[in-house]
C-alpha positions in Angstrom: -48.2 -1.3 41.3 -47.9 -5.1 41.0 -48.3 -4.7 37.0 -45.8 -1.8 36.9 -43.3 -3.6 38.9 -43.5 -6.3 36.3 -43.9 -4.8 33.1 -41.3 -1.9 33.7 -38.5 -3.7 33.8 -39.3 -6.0 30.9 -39.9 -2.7 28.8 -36.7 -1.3 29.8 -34.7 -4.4 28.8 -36.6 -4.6 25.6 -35.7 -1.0 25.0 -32.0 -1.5 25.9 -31.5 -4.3 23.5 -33.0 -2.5 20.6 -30.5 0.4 21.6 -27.7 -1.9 21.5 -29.0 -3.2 18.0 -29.1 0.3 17.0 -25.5 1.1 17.7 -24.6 -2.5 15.8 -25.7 -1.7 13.0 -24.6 1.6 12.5 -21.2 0.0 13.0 -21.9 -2.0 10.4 -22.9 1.2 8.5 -19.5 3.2 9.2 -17.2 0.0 8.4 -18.9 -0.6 5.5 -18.2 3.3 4.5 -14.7 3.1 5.9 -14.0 -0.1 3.5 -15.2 1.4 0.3 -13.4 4.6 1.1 -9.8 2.6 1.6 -10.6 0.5 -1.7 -11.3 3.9 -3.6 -7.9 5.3 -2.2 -6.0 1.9 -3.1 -7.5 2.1 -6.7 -6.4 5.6 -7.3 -2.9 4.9 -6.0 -2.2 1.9 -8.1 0.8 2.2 -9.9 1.3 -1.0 -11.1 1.2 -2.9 -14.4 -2.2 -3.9 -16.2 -5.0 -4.8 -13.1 -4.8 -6.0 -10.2 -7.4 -6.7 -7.6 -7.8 -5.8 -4.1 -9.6 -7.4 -1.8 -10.1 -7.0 1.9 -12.7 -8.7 4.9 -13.3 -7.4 8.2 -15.3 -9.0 10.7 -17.7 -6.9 13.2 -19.3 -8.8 16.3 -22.2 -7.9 18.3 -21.1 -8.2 22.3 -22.8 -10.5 24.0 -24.8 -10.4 27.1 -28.1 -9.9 28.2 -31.3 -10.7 26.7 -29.5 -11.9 23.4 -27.9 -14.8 23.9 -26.8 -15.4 20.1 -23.6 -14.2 18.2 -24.0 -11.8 16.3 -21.3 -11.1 13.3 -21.1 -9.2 10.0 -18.2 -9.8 7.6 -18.3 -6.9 4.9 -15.9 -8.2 1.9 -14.9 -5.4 -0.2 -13.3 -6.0 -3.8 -12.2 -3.5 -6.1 -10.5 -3.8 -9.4 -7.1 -1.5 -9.8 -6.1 -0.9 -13.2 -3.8 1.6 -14.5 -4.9 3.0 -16.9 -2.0 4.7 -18.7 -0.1 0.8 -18.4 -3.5 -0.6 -20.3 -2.9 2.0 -23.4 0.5 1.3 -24.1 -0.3 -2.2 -24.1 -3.0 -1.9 -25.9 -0.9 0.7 -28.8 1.6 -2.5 -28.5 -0.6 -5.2 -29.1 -2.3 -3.3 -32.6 1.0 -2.6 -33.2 2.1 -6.3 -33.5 -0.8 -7.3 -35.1 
């Protein structure tokens, strides 16, 4: 009884934490998806001239408390180049064309 009293508590903190890991890092996991799905949008709506490209950074942090102690972050960085693609052949026609 004096062992279980010891060692349950221990095991259910232990188990807890990895939980809380668990759910961190599939946050990371749908941010990162999120991110790559908004630079995908943003390059299929670019209308401007030539390239252009788009970044974006988003911090996640791991909550504190309990048996971890340590901050926790993730930054996922996302870059993307936009082109448009009908701007890039004309200048392209206009450039041979000058040449």
């Amino acid at each position: 009884m004096v062992e279980a009293a010891i060692v349950i508590p221990v095991v259910i903190l232990i188990a807890m934490l990895l939980l809380r890991l668990f759910v961190f890092y599939l946050e990371i996991l749908v941010t990162g998806i999120k991110e790559h799905e908004l630079a995908i949008e943003a390059c299929n709506s670019y209308g401007g001239k030539g390239y252009e490209k788009y970044e974006n950074e988003r911090v996640i942090t791991f909550v504190k408390g309990g048996l971890l102690a340590a901050d926790l972050n993730k930054i996922i960085k996302t870059e993307a180049i936009m082109c448009n693609e009908d701007a890039l052949v004309r200048i392209g026609k206009f450039v041979k064309g000058n040449q």
